[in-house]
C-alpha positions as CSV (number, residue, x, y, z in Angstrom):
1,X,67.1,-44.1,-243.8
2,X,65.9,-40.8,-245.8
3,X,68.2,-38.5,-246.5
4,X,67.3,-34.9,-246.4
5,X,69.2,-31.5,-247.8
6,X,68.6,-29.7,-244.4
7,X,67.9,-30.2,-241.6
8,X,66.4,-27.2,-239.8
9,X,67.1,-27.7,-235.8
10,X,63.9,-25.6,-234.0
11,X,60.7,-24.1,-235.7
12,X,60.6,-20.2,-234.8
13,X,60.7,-18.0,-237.2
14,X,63.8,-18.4,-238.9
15,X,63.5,-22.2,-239.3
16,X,59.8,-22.3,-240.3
17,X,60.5,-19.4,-243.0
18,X,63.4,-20.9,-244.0
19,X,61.9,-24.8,-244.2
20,X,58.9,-23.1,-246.2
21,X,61.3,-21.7,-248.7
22,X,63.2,-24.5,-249.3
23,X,60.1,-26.4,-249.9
24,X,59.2,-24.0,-252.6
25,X,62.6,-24.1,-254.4
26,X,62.3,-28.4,-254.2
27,X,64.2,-29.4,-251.3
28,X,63.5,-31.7,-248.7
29,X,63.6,-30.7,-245.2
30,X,63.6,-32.3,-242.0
31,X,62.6,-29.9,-238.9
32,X,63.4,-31.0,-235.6
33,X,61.9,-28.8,-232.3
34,X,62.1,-29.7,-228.5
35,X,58.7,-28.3,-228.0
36,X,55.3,-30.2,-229.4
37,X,54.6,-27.6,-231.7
38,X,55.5,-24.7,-234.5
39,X,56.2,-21.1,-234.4
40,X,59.1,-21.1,-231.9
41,X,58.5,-18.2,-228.9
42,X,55.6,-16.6,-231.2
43,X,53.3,-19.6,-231.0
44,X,50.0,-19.2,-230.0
45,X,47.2,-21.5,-228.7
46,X,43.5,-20.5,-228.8
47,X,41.9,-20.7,-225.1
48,X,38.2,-20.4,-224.5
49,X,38.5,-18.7,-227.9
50,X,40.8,-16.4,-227.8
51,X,44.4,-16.7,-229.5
52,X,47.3,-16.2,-226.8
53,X,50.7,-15.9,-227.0
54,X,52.0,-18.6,-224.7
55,X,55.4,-17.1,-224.0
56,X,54.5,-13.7,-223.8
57,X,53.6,-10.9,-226.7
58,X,56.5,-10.9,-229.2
59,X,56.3,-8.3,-232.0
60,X,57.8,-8.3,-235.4
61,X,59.5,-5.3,-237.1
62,X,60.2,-4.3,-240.3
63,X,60.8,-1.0,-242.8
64,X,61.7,-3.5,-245.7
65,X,58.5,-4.0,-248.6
66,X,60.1,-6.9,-249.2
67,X,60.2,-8.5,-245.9
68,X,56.5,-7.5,-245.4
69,X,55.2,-8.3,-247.9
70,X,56.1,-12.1,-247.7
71,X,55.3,-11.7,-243.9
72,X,52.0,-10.9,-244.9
73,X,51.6,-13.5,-247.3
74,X,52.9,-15.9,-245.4
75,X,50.4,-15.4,-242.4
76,X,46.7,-16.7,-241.6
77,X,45.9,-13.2,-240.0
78,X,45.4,-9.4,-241.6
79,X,47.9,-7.0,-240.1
80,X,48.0,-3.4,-240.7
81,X,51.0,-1.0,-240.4
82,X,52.1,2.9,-241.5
């Protein structure tokens, strides 16, 4: 059996981010999710396309640089703020 460091139980935001940095420091992760797919409640699936959110709009919040600025690294989409 392989043995892990963590194990990361669900793949929203916190797990995923998480996962990703422990990956970049050298550990190995195992993530485990009841649903088929990534990105927790702020997944999206492209129909006729168009990228929707399939649980509804969530929206992400932040005054910290820091936080931001790894948010917007980390994603495959521009975003603007003020």
């Amino acid at each position: 059996m392989k043995k892990y460091d963590y194990l990361i139980v669900g793949s929203g935001l916190y797990g995923a981010t998480f996962a990703h940095c422990a990956r970049q420091s050298g550990r190995s992760v195992l993530v485990i999710d009841k649903r088929s797919h990534l990105g927790g409640n702020v997944y999206q699936e492209r129909i006729e396309g168009i990228d929707t959110h399939k649980y509804g709009p969530h929206i992400f919040h932040t005054s910290n640089e820091e936080v931001w600025r790894f948010f917007c690294w980390s994603a495959h989409f521009s975003f603007s703020h003020l």
